[in-house]
N, CA, C and O of each residue as an XYZ file, in Angstrom:
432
protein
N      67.627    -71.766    -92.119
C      66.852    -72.963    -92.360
C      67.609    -73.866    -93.336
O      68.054    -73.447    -94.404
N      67.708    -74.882    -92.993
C      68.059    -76.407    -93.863
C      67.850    -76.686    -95.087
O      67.030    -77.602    -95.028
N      68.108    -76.445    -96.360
C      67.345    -76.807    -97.961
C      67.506    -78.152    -97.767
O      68.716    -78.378    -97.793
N      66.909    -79.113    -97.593
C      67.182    -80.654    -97.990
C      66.847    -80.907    -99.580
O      65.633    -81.055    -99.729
N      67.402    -80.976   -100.507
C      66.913    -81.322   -101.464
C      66.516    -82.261   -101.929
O      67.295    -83.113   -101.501
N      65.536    -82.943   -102.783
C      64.514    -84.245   -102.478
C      65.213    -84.237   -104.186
O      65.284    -83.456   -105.135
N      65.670    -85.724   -103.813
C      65.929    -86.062   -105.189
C      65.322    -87.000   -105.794
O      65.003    -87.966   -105.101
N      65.035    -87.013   -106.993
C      63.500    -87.675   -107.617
C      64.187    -89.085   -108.432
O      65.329    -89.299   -108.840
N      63.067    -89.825   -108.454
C      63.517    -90.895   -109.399
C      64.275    -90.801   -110.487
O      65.012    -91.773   -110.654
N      64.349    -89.867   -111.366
C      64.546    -89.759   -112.595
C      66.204    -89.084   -112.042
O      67.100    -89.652   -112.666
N      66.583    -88.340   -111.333
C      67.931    -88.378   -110.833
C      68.392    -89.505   -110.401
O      69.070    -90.068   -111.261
N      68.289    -90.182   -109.225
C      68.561    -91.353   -109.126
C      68.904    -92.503   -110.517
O      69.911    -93.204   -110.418
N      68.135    -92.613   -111.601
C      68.124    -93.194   -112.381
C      69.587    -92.955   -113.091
O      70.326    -93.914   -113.315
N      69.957    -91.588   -113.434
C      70.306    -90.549   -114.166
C      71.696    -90.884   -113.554
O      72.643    -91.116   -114.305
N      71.836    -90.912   -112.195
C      72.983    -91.307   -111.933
C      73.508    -92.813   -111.527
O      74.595    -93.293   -111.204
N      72.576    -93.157   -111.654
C      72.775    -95.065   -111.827
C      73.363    -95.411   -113.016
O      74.379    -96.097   -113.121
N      72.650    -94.882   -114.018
C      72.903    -95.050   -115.228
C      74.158    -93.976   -116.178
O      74.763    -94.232   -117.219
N      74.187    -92.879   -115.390
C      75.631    -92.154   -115.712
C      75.151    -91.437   -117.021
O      75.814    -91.089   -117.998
N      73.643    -91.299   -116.733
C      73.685    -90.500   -118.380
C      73.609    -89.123   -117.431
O      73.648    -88.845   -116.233
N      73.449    -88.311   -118.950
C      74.008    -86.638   -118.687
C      72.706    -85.336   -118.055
O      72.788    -84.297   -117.401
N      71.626    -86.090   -118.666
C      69.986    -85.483   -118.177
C      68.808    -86.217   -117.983
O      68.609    -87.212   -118.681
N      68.023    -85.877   -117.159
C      66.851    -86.793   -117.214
C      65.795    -86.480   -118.369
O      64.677    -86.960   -118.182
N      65.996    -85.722   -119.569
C      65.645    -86.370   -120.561
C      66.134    -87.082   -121.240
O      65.447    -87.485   -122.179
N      67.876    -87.707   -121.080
C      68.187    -88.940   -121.286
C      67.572    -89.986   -121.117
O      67.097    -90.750   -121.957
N      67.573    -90.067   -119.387
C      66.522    -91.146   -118.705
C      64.999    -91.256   -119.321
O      64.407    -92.334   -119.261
N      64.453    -90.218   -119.854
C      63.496    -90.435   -120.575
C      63.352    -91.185   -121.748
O      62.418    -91.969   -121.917
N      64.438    -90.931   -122.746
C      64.703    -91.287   -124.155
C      64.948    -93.230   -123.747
O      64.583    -94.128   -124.506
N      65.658    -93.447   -122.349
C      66.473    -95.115   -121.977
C      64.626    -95.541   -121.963
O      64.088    -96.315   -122.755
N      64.115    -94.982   -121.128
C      62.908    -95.396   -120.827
C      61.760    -95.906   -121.971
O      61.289    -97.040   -122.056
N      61.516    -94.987   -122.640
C      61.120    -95.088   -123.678
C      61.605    -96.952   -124.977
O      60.940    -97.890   -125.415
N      62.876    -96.579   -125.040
C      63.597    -97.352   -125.553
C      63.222    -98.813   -125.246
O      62.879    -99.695   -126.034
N      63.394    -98.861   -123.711
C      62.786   -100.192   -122.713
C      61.439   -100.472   -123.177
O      61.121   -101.640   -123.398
N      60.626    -99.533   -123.345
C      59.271    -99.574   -123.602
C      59.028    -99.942   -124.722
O      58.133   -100.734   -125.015
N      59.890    -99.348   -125.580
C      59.399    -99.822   -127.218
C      59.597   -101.366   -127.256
O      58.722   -102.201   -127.486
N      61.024   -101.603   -126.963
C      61.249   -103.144   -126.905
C      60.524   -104.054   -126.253
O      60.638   -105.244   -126.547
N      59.748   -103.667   -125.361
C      58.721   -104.888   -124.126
C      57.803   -104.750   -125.466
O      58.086   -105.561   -126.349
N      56.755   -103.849   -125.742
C      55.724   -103.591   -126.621
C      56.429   -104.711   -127.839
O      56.472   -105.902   -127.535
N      56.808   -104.395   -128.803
C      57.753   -105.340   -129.757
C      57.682   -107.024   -129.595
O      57.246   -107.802   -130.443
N      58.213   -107.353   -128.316
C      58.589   -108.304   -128.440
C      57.782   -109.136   -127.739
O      58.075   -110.288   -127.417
N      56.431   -108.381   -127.415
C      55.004   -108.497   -126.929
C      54.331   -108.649   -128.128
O      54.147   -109.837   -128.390
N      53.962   -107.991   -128.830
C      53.457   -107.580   -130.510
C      54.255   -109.046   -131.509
O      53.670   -109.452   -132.514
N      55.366   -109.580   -131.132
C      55.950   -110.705   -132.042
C      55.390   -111.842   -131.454
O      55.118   -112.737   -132.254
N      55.060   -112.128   -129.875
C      54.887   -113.344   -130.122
C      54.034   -114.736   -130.326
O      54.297   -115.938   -130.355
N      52.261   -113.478   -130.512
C      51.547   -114.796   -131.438
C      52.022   -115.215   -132.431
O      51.890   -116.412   -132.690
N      52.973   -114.051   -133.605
C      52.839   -114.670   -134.988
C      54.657   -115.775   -134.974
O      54.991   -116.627   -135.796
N      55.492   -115.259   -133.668
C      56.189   -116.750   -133.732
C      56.088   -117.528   -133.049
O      57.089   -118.222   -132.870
N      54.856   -117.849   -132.300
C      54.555   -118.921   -131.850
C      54.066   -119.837   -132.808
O      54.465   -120.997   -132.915
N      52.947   -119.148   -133.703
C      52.594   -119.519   -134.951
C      53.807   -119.952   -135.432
O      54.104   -121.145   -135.370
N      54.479   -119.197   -135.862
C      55.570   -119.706   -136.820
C      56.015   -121.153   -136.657
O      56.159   -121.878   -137.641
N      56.338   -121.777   -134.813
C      57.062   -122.661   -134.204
C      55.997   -123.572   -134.525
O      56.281   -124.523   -135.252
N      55.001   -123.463   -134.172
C      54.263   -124.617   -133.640
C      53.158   -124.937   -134.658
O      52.411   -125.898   -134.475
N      53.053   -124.145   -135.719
C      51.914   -124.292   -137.045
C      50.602   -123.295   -136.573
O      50.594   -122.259   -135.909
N      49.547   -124.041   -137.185
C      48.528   -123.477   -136.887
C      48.033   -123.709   -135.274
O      47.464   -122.695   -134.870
N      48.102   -124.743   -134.292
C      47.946   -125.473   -133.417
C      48.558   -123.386   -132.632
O      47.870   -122.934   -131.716
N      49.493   -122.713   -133.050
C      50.156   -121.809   -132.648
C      50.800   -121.997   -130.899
O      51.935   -121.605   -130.630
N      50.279   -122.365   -130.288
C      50.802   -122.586   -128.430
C      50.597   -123.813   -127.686
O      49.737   -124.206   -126.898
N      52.324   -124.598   -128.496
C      52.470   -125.751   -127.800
C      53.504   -125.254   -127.182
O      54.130   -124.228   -127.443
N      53.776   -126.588   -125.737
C      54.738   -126.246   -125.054
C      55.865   -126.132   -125.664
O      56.469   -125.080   -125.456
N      56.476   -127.109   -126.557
C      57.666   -127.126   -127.396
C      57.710   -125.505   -127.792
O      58.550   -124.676   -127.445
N      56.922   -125.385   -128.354
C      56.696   -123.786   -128.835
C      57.345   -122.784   -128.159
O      58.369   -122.202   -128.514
N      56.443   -122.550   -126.786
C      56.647   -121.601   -125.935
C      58.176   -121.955   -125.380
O      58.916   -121.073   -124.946
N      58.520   -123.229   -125.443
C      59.956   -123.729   -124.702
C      61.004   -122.648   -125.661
O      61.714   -121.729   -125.254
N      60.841   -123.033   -126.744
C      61.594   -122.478   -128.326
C      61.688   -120.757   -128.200
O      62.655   -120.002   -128.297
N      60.360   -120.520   -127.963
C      60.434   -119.264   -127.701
C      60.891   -118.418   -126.695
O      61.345   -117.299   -126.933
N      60.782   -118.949   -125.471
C      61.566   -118.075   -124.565
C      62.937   -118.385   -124.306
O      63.573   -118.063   -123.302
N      63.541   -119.363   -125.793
C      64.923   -119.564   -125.760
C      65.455   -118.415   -126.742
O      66.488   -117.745   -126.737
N      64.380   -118.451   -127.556
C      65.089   -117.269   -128.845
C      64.828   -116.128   -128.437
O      65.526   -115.237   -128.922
N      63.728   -115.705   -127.392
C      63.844   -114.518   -127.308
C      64.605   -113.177   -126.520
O      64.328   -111.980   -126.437
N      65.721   -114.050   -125.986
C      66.568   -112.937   -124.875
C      67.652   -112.441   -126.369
O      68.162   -111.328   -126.494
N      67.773   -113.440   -127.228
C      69.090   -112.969   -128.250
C      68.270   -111.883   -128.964
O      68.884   -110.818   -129.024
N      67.143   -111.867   -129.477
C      65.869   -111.388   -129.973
C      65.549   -110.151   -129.917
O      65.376   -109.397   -130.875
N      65.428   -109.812   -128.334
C      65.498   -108.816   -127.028
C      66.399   -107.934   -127.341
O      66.146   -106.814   -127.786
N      67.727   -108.482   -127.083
C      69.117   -107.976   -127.168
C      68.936   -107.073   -128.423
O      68.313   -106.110   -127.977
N      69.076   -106.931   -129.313
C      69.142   -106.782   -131.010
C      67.688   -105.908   -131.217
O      67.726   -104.972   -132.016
N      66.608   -106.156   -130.618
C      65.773   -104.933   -130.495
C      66.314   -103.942   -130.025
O      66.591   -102.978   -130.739
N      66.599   -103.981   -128.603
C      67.238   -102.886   -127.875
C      68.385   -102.127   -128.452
O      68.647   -100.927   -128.386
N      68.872   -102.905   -128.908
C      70.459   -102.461   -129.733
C      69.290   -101.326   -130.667
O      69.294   -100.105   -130.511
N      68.684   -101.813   -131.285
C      67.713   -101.358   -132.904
C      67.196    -99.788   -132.277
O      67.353    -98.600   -132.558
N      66.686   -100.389   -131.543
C      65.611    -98.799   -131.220
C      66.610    -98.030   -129.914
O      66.159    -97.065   -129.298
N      67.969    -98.594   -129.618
C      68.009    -97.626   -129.103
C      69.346    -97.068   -129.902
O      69.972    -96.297   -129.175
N      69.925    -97.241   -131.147
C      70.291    -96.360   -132.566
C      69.197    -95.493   -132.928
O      69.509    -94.308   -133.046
N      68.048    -95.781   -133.124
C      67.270    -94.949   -133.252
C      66.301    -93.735   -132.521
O      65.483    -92.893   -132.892
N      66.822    -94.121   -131.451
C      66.887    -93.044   -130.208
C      67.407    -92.543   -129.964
O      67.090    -91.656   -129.172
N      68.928    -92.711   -130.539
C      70.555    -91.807   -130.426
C      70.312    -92.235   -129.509
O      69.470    -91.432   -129.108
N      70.445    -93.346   -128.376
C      71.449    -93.721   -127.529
C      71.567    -95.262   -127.211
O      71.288    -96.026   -126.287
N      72.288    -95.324   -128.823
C      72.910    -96.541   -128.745
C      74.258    -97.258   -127.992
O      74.599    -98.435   -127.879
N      74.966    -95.740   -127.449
C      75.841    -95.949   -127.056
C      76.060    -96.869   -125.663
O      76.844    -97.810   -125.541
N      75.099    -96.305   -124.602
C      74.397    -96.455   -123.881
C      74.116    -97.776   -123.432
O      74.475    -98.421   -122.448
N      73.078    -98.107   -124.806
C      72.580    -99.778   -124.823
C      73.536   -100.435   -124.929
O      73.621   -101.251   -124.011
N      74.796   -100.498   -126.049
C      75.849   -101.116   -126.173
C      76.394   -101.289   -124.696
O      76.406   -102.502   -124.489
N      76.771   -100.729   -123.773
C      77.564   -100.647   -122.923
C      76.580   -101.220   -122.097
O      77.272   -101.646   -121.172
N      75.215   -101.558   -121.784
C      74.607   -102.345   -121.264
C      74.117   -103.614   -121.618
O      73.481   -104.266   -120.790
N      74.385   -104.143   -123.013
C      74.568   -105.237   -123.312
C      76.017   -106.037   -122.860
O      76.049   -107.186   -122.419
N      77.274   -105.100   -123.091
C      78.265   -105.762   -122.570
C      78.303   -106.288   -121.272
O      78.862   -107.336   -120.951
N      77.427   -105.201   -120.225
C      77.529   -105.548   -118.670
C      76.643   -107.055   -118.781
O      76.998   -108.089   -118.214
N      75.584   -106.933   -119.527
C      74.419   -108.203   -119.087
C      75.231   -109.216   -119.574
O      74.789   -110.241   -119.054
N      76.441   -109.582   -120.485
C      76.887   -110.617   -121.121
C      78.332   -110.777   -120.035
O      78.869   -111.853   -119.769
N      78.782   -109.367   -119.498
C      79.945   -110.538   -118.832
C      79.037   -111.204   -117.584
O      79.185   -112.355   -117.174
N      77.992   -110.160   -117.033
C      77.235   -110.899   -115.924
C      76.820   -112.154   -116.016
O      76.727   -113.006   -115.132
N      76.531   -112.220   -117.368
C      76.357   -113.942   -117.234
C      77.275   -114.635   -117.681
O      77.059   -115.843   -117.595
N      78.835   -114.155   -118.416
C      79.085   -115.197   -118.763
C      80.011   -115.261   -117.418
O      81.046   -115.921   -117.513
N      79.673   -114.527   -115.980
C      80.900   -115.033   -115.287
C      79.691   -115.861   -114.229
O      80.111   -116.822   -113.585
N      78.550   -115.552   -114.114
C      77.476   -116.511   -113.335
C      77.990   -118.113   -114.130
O      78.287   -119.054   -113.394
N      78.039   -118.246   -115.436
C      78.081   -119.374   -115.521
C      79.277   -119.805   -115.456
O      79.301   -121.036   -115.474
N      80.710   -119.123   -115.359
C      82.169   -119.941   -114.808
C      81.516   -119.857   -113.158
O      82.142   -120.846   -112.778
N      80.884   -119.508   -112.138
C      81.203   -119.791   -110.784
C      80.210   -121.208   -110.970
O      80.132   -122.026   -110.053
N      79.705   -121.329   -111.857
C      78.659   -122.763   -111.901
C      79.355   -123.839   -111.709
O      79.050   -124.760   -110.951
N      80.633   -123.733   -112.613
C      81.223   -125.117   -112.930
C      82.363   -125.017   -111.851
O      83.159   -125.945   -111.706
C-alpha cells in the first residue's frame, strides 16, 4: 500500500520560509501577531496625536498610513529580537525593501 504523506500548513510554511521547525513557524506567527495587535492598539492615540482632539481627520489618517509601514517595520524587527528570531525578520525586511525598491526603478 501507498503512504502518501499529507503535508500540513505549518510544513509548507516551514519550508517557504526555510526555518528549521514548525515551532519556528509558530514563534514567525506569533511575532506577525504581536505586531498587527500593536500597531492596532497605537492608532487612536496617533491619530490623536496628528489631528488634536478632533483625533480622525483625513489629513490624519493620510499621515498615518504614511508613517506606519516604517513603524511596522521596526515593530517587527522589536518583537521579533524578542522572540529570538530576529534573524529571520531581518532577512525579510531586506527582501520587502529590495522588492520595492526595484518595483519602483521598473516605474520610471
Amino acid at each position: 500500500m501507498i503512504n502518501i504523506r499529507r503535508v500540513t500548513w505549518l510544513e509548507r510554511l516551514k519550508e517557504r520560509w526555510n526555518l528549521g521547525s514548525p515551532l519556528q513557524v509558530i514563534i514567525v506567527l506569533i511575532v506577525f501577531a504581536c505586531t498587527g495587535f500593536t500597531v492596532l492598539f497605537i492608532k487612536k492615540p496617533l491619530l490623536q496625536f496628528l489631528a488634536g482632539e478632533r483625533g480622525d481627520t483625513v489629513v490624519a489618517s493620510i499621515l498615518y498610513y504614511i508613517l506606519i509601514l516604517p513603524l511596522y517595520n521596526v515593530l517587527l524587527l522589536g518583537y521579533g529580537f524578542l522572540f529570538g528570531q530576529f534573524t529571520f525578520f531581518w532577512a525579510f525586511e531586506k527582501r520587502l525593501f529590495k522588492r520595492l525598491s526595484s518595483f519602483r526603478k521598473t516605474k520610471k
